[in-house]
C-alpha positions in Angstrom: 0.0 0.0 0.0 1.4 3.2 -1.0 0.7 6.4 0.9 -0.2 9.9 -0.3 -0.4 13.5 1.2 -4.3 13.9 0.2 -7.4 15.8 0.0 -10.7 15.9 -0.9 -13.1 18.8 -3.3 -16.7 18.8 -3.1 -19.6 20.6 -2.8 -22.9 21.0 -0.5 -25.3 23.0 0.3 -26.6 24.0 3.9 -26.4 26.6 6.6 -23.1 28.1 7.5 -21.6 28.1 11.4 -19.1 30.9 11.7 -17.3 33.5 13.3 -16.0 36.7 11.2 -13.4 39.2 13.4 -12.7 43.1 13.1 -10.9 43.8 9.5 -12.9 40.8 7.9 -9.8 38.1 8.4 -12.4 35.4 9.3 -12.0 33.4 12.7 -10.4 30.4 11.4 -12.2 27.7 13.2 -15.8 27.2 12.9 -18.1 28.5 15.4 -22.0 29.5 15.8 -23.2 32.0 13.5 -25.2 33.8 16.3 -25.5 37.4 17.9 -22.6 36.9 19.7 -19.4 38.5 18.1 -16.4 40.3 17.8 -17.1 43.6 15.9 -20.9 45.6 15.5 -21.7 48.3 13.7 -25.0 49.8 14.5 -27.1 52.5 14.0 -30.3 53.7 15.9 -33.4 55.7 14.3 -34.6 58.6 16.2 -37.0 58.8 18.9 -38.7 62.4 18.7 -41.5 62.5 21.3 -39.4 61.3 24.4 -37.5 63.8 26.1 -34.8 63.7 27.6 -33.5 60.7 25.5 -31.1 58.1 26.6 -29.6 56.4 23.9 -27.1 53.1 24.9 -25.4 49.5 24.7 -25.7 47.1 26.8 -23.3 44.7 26.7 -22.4 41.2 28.5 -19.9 38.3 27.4 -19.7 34.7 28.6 -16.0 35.4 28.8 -14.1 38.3 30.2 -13.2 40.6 27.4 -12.7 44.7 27.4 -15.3 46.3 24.3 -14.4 49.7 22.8 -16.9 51.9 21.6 -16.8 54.7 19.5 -18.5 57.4 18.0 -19.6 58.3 15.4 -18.0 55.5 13.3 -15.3 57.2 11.0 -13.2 60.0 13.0 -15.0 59.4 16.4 -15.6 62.3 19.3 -16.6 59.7 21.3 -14.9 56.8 22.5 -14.6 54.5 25.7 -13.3 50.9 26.8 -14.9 49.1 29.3 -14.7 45.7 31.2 -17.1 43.2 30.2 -17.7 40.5 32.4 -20.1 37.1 32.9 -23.1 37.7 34.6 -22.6 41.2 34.6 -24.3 44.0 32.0 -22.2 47.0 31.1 -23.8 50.2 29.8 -22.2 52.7 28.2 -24.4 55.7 26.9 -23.3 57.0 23.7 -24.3 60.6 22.4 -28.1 60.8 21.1 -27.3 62.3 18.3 -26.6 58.9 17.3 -30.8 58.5 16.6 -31.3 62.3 15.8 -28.1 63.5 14.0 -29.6 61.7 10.5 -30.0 63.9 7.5 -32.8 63.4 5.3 -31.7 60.7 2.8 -28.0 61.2 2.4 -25.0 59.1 3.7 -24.0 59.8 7.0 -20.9 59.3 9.4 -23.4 58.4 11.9 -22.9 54.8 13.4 -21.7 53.5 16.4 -18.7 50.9 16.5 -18.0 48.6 18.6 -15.3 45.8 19.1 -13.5 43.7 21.2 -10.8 40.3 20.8 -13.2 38.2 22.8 -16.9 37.5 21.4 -19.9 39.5 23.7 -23.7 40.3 23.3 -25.0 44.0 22.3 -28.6 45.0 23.1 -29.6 48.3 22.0 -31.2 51.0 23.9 -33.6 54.1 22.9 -35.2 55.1 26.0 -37.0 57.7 27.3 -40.0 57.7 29.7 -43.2 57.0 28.4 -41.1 56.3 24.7 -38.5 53.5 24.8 -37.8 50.2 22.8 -34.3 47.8 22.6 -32.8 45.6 20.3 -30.9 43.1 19.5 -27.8 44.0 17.4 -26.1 41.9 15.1 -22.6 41.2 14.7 -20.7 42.1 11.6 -20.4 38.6 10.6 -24.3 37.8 10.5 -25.0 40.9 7.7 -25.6 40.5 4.5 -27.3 41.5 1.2 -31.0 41.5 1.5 -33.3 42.8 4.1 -37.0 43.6 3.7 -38.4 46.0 5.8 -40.6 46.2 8.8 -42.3 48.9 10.3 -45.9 49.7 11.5 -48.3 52.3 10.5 -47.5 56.0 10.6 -49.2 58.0 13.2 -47.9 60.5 15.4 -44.5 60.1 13.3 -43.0 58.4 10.4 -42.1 54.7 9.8 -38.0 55.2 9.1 -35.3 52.7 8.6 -31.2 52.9 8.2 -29.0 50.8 6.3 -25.1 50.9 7.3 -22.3 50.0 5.6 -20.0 47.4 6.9 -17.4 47.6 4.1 -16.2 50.3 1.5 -17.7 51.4 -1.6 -21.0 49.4 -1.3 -23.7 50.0 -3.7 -27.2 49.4 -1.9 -30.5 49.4 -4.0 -33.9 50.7 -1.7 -36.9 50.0 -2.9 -39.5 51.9 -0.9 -42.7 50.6 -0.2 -44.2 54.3 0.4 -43.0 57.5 -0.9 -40.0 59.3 1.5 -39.2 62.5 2.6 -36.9 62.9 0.4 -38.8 62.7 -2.7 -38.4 58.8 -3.4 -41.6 57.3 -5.0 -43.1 54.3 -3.8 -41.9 51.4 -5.7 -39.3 52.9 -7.7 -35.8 51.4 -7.0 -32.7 53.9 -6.2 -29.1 53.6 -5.5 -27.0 54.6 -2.3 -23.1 54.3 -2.5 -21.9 53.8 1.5 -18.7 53.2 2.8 -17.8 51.3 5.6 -19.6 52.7 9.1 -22.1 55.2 6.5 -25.3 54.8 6.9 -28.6 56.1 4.8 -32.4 57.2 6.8 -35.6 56.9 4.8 -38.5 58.2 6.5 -41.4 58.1 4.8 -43.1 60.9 3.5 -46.8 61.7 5.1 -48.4 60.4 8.5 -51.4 58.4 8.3 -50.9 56.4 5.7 -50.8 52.3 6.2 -47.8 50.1 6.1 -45.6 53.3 6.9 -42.5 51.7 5.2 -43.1 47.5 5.9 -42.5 45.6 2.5 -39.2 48.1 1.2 -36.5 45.9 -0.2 -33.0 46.7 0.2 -30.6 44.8 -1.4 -27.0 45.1 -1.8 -23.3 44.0 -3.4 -21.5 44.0 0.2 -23.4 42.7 3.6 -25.1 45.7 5.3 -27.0 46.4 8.6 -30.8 47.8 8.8 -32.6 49.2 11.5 -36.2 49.5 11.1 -39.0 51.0 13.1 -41.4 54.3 14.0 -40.7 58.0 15.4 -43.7 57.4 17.4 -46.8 55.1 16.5 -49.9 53.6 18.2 -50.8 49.8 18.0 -53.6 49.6 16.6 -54.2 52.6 15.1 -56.2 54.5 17.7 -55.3 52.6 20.5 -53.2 55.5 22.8 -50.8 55.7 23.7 -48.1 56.5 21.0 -44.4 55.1 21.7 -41.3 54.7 19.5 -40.6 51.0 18.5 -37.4 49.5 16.6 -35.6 46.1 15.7 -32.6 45.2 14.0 -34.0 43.5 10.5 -32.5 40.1 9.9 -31.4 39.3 6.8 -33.6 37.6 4.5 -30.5 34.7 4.2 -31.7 34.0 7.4 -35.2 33.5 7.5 -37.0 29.8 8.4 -39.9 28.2 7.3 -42.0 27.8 10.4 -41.9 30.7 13.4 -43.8 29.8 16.9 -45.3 32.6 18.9 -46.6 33.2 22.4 -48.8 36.0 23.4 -46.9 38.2 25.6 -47.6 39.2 29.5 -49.9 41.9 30.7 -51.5 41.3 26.7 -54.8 38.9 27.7 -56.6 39.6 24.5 -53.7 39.4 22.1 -50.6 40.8 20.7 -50.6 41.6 17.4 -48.5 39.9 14.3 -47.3 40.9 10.9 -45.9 38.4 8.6 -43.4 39.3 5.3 -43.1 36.8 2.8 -39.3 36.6 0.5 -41.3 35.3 -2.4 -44.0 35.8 -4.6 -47.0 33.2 -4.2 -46.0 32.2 -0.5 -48.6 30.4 0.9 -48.8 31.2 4.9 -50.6 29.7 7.4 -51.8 30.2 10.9 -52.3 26.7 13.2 -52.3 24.9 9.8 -54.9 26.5 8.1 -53.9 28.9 5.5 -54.7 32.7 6.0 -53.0 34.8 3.0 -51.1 33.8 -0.5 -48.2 36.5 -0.5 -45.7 38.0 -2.8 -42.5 39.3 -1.9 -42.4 42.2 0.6 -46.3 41.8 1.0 -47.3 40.7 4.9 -50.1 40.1 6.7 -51.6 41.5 9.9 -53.1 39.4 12.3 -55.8 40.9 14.8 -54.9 40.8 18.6 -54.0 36.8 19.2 -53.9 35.6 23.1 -52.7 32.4 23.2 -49.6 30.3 21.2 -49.4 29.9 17.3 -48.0 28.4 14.5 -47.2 30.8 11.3 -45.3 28.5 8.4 -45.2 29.4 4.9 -43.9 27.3 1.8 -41.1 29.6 1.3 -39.2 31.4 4.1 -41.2 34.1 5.8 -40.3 36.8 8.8 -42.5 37.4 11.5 -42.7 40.5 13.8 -44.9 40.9 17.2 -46.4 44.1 18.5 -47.4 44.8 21.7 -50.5 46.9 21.6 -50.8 50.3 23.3 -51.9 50.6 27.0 -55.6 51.6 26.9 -56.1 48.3 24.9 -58.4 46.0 26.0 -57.0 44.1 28.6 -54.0 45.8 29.0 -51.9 46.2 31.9 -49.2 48.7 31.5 -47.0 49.1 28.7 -47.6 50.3 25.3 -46.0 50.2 21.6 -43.2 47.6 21.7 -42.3 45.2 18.4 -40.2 42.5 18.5 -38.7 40.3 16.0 -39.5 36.5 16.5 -37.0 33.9 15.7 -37.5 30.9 13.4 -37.4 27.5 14.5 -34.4 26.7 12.8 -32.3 29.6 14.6 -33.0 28.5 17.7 -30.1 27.8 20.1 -29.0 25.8 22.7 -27.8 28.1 25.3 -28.6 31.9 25.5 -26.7 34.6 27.9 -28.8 37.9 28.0 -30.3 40.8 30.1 -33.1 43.0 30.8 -32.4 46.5 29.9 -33.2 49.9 31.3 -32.7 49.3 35.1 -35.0 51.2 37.3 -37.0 52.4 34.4 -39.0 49.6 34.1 -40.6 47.7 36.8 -41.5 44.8 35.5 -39.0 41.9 32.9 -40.7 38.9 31.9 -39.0 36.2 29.6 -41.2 33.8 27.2 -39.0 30.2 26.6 -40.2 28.0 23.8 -38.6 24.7 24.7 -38.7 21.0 23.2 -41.3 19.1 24.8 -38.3 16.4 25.5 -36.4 19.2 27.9 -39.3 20.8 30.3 -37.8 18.9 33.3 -34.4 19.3 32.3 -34.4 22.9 30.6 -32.8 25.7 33.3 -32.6 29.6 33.9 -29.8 30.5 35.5 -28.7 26.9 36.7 -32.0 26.1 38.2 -34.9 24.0 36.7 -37.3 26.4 35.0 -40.4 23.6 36.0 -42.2 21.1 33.2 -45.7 22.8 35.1 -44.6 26.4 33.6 -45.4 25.2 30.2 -48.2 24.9 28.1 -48.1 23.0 24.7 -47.9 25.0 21.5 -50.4 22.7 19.6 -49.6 20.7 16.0 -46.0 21.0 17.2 -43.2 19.0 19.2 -42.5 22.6 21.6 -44.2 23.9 24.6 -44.2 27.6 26.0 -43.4 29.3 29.4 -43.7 33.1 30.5 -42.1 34.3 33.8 -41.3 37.0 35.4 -37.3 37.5 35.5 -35.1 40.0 38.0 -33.4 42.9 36.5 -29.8 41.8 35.3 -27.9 39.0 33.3 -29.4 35.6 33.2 -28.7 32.2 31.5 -31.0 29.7 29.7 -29.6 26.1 28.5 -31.1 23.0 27.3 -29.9 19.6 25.5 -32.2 20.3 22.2 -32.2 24.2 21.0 -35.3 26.5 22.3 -36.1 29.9 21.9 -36.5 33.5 23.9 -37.9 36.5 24.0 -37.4 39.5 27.0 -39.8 42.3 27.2 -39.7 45.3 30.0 -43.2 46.9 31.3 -44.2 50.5 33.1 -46.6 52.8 33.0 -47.4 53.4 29.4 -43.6 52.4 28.7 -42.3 48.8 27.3 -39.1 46.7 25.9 -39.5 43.7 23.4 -36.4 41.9 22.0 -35.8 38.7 21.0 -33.0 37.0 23.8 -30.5 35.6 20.5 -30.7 33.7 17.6 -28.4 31.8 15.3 -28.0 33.3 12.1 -26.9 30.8 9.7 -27.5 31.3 5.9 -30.0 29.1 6.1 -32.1 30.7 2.9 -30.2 30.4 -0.2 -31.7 33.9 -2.0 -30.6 34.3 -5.4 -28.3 31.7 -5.7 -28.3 27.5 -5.3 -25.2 27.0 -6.9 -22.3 25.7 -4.7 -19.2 27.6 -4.8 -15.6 25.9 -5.4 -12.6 24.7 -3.3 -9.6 23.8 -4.8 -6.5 23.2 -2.9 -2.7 21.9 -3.9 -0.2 19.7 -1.7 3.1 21.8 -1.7 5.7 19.7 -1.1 8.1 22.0 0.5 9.4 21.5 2.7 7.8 22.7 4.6 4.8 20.7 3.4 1.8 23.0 3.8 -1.3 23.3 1.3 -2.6 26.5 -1.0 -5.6 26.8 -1.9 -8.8 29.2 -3.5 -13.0 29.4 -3.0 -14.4 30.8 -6.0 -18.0 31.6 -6.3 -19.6 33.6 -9.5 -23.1 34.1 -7.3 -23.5 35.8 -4.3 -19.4 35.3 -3.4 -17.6 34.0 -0.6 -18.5 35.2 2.6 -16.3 33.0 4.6 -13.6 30.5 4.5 -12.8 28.5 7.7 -11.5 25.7 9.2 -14.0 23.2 10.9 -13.7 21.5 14.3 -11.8 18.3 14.4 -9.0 19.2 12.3 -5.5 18.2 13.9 -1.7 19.5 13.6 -3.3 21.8 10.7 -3.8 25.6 10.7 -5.9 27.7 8.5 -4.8 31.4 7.3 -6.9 32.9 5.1 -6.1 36.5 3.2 -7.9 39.1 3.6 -11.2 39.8 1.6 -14.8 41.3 1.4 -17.8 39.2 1.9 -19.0 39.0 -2.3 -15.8 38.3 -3.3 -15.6 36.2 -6.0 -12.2 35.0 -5.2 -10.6 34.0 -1.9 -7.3 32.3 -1.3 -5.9 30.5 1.6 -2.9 28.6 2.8 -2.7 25.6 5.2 0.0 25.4 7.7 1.1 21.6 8.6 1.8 22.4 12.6 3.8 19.5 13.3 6.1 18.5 10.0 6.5 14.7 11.9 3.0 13.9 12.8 0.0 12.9 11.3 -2.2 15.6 10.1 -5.9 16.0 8.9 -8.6 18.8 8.8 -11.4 20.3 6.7 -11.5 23.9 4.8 -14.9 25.2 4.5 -16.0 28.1 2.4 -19.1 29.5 2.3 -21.0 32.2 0.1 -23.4 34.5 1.1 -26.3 32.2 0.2 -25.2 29.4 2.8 -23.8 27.3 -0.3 -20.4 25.3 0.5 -17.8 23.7 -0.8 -15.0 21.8 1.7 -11.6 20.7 1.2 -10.7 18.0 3.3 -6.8 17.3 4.1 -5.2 14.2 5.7 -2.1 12.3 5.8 -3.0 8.6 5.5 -6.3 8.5 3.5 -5.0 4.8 3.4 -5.2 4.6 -0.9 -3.4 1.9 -3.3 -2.7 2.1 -6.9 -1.8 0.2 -9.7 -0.3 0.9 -13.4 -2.6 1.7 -16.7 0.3 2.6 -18.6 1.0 -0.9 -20.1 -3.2 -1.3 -21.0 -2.8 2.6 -22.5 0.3 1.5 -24.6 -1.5 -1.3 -25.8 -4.9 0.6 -26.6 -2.4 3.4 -28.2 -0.9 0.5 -30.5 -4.0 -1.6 -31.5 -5.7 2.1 -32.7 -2.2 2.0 -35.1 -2.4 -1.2 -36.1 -6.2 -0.4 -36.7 -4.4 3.0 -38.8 -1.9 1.0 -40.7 -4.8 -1.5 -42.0 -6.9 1.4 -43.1 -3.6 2.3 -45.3 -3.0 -1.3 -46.5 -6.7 -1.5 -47.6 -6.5 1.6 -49.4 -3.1 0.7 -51.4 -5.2 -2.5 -52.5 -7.8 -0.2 -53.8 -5.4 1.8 -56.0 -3.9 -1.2 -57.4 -7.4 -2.6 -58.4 -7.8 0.8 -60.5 -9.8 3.2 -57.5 -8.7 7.1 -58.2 -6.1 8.5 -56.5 -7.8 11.2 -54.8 -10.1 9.1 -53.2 -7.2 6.6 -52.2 -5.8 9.3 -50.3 -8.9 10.8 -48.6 -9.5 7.2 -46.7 -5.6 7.6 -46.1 -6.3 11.2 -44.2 -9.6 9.8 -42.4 -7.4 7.1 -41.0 -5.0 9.2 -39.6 -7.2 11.7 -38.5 -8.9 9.3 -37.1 -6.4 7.4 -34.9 -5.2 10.8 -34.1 -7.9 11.2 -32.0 -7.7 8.2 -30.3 -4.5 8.7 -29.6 -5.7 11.5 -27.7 -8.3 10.0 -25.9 -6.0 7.1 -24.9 -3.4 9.7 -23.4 -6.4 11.5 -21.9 -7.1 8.6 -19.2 -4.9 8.8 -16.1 -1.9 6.5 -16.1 -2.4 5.2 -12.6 -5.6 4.3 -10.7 -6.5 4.5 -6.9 -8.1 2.6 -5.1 -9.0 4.4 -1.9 -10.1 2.3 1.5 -11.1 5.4 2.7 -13.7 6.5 -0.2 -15.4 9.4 2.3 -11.9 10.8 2.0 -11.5 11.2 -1.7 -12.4 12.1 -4.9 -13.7 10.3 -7.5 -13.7 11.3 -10.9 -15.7 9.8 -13.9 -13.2 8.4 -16.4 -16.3 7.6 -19.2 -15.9 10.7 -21.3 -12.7 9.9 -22.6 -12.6 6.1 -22.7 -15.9 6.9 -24.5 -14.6 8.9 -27.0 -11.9 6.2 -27.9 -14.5 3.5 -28.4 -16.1 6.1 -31.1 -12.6 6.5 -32.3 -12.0 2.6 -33.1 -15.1 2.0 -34.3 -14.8 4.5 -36.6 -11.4 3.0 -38.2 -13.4 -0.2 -38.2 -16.4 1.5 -40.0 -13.6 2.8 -42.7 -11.9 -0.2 -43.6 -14.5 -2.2 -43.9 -16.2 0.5 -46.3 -12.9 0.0 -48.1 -13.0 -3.6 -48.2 -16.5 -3.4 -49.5 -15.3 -1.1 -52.7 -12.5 -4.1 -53.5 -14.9 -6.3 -53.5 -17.0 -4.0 -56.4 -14.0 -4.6 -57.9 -13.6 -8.2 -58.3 -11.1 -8.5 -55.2 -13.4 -10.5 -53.1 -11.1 -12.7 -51.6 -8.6 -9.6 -50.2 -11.8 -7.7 -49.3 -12.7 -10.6 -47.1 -9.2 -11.0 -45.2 -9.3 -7.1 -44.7 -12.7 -7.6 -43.0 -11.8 -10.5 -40.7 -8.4 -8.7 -39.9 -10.3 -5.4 -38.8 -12.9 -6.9 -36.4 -10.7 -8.9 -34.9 -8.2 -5.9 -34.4 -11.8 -4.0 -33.1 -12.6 -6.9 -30.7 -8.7 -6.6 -28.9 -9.2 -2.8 -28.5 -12.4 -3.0 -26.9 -10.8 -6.2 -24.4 -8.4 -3.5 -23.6 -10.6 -0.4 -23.1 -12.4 -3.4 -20.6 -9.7 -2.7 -18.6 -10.3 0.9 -18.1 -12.5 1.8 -15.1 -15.5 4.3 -15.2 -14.4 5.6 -12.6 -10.5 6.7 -10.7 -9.9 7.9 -7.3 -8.0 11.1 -6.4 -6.1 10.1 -3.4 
């Protein structure tokens, strides 16, 4: 058994699981795609009826780590570094002129950056009394390049939203789903050029009318950041009292199939839902039984819903909850909140998050939605949340709790991945945020095509491997190096997410030791390709060169008989030019078998390993040498056929009998030609 230095090209598509740091030189082992992370770039929306305004981030970490923030993004006036810590929330207030410094509809140094070497959480904050709402931000690494909007009804003052820039010279395309204050017409696409930490406002143009800006599409070439919301709006319409409301949008990459949701405390008679579909003709239901047919950017509003539900489309969908004002019926404190709710498919294991607002509010609660296989098991904080605090979300395997939590950091874990939301209540004043998410890629928009690893043993030494993703879709978002791998290490140069291009080199630790490991790149769709590398991938192999020389020389014996045959027809009186146009099919002919012969590897592998290799399909060219063959059979029988016109029967028959038995020896040595070889 011979032993090769190996590795293995293929491709797959599914959700990506990783970690992008500051300068876009990703983490180079795999981790969660989740609201944890490194770097944030974020951008609030103003909140004009509250006064004073407190504008902040709340941060916490589940390892120690110190986060810098700055402001505003590019040539900052503001900037601290704090201590993070576990079980501890840090707030740092940052200028509010980070919501109200926004020109109308023109790129602004107006973001907020922060950044640390460790990963942490950010929440963020717009508070004032009687006019508050937080978020959940999301990393750098979890953006990307479509977002549809959400935003309730314009009342007291406009629906608005802000894309930022994560990289340089980003070209972002808005399609508003109601004319803007800057003079944008509903419908009609426009471009933004942003560079990194720029960001863009759209507010929409006249109070009162419906959808305020829910349903505008913003795509673009780079991954960016939106923040979506109201001024100041009531929930329902009519229903006082007014309060500013924002979210973070997800991107559309990251949007599931089914979404479960609970009606929220101090809400008897219902919270309100409204439901975006990605695609046209998405069929949505509510508890199984459909309610709309949607196109893309259109969604539809529930009426006030107590209890727990079930909204699933056929194609992805994106599901926001609003608390409704205080003087609704039922209500007990609180008013305007929305929150985004998280797809089944994002849900995690294991969450580390906080209430917000201290002293402000006097009430947090915290809605879990857990596997029914983890009620006795599921904890808050190390301690057994209780199987009796749960009520079964019908037609489904999860069941629902709401409790009320103390102010601070807490921590939810379970074996099977569940789901949570925090929301804050005072008078007439309310918080709604969803706890964290994964946000893996797991909605391929735009593009189902796998991208492309290819990677090269260099021999050295040292011995290492080079390597390049390529994807003409979307591009590569990242390239990393998955769990599991041993004595290898991954550095990848530096890129933009969209790239079509990425290259990468593979460092073999320990030159005397066994080594193995798998490259993953990913593009912005959640399409893959790997590269696995090993040492031993335990592969033998064994000589075609003698069956190729053979097959070479029977297609030249096969040749020289198409040449003997046609010398017998010019002696028996045939014109020369045809004489020598059967000599120039012949070697035309073997010609290209010669090349198809040659084509065909020399050695084959045999690999014990086969979920370590390649294998490549060997038909095309061993095909095209059976065509060749046949063919020089096909043209000296032809020739044997015209003797025989002309009274050489005898000849005419040897030259048949020679030529299929030469045919019959050239197809017992293409028999020995596999279909398929191993790349070992």
């Amino acid at each position: 058994m011979n032993t090769f230095k190996s590795i293995r090209i293929f491709g797959l598509t599914f959700g990506l699981i990783m970690t992008a740091i500051l300068f876009y030189q990703p983490a180079l082992m795999a981790q969660d795609l989740d609201n944890k992370g490194e770097e944030f770039i974020v951008s609030y929306i103003p909140n004009p009826l509250g006064s004073p305004v407190f504008t902040e981030v709340h941060l916490t970490a589940d390892t120690p780590t110190e986060v810098t923030v700055r402001y505003p993004f590019n040539a900052p006036t503001f900037e601290t570094t704090v201590a993070v810590n576990p079980g501890d929330v840090t707030i740092v207030e940052v200028p509010n002129t980070t919501a109200s410094n926004w020109p109308t509809e023109t790129p602004a140094n107006n973001a907020v950056h922060l950044f640390a070497e460790e990963e942490f959480v950010t929440y963020m904050v717009n508070r004032a009394v009687f006019s508050s709402d937080a978020a959940l931000a999301l990393p750098v690494e979890t953006m990307n390049t479509e977002y549809i909007v959400m935003t309730y009804d314009e009342v007291f003052d406009r629906a608005q939203f802000v894309v930022t820039a994560a990289f340089d010279n980003t070209t972002v395309t808005i399609t508003p789903s109601n004319d803007t204050v800057g003079g944008k017409l509903a419908g009609e696409p426009f471009e933004v050029e942003l560079n990194r930490g720029e960001g863009y406002m759209v507010r929409q143009a006249v109070t009162g009318t419906n959808g305020g800006l829910a349903g505008s599409i913003v795509t673009s070439d780079k991954p960016v950041g939106l923040t979506n919301g109201n001024g100041c709006t009531q929930v329902p319409a009519g229903t006082s009292a007014c309060d500013g409301i924002f979210q973070v949008g997800q991107p559309v990459q990251s949007w599931g199939n089914e979404v479960l949701v609970v009606n929220l405390p101090n809400r008897p008679n219902g919270s309100i839902y409204r439901i975006l579909a990605s695609e046209d003709d998405t069929s949505l239901t509510q508890n199984g039984v459909e309610i709309a047919t949607l196109n893309r950017g259109e969604y539809h509003e529930t009426p006030p819903l107590p209890g727990n539900h079930v909204f699933a489309g056929n194609k992805p969908i994106y599901v926001v909850q609003f608390m409704t004002g205080v003087s609704s019926p039922g209500a007990i404190s609180g008013d305007p909140a929305m929150g985004n709710m998280v797809p089944t498919a994002q849900f995690l294991e294991d969450y580390t998050f906080s209430t917000v607002g201290g002293s402000q509010f006097a009430q947090h609660w915290l809605t879990v939605i857990a596997n029914n296989a983890d009620l006795q098991t599921i904890t808050i904080d190390g301690a057994p949340i209780g199987e009796g605090q749960f009520s079964p979300i019908d037609g489904t395997s999860f069941s629902a709790a709401t409790f009320e939590l103390t102010e601070g950091t807490h921590v939810t874990s379970s074996l099977n991945p569940h789901g949570i939301t925090v929301q804050g209540y005072n008078s007439a004043d309310s918080y709604m945020y969803p706890g964290g998410a994964r946000f893996e890629f797991i909605n391929p928009v735009g593009d189902d095509v796998s991208p492309v690893c290819e990677i090269q043993f260099n021999a050295g030494p040292p011995s290492s491997f080079s390597g390049t993703a390529s994807d003409d879709g979307v591009g590569i978002f990242f390239v990393q190096l998955l769990s599991g791998s041993e004595n290898v290490a991954l550095n990848v140069s530096p890129f933009v997410p969209g790239d079509s291009q990425v290259t990468f080199e593979v460092e073999i630790i320990d030159q005397e030791l066994e080594f193995s490991g798998t490259v993953r790149a990913t593009d912005g769709a959640g399409n893959s390709c790997q590269a696995q590398l090993f040492s031993d991938p335990e592969c033998t192999e064994s000589s075609l060169v003698n069956t190729l020389f053979a097959m070479d020389g029977g297609a030249l014996v096969q040749r020289n008989l198409a040449f003997r045959s046609a010398r017998a027809l010019r002696r028996a009186g045939a014109k020369r030019r045809a004489v020598k146009r059967i000599r120039e099919q012949a070697e035309e002919v073997y010609q290209s078998a010669w090349s198809s012969t040659w084509a065909l590897p020399e050695t084959i592998f045999s690999c014990l390993k086969p979920e370590f290799c390649i294998e490549s399909n060997l038909t095309a060219a061993s095909g095209k040498y059976l065509e060749d063959v046949t063919a020089l059979r096909s043209l000296i029988n032809s020739t044997a056929r015209k003797l025989n016109r002309r009274g050489r029967a005898g000849q005419a028959r040897r030259i048949r009998k020679a030529s299929n038995k030469r045919l019959n020896s050239n197809l017992e040595l293409l028999s020995n030609v596999p279909a398929t070889n191993t790349t070992c």
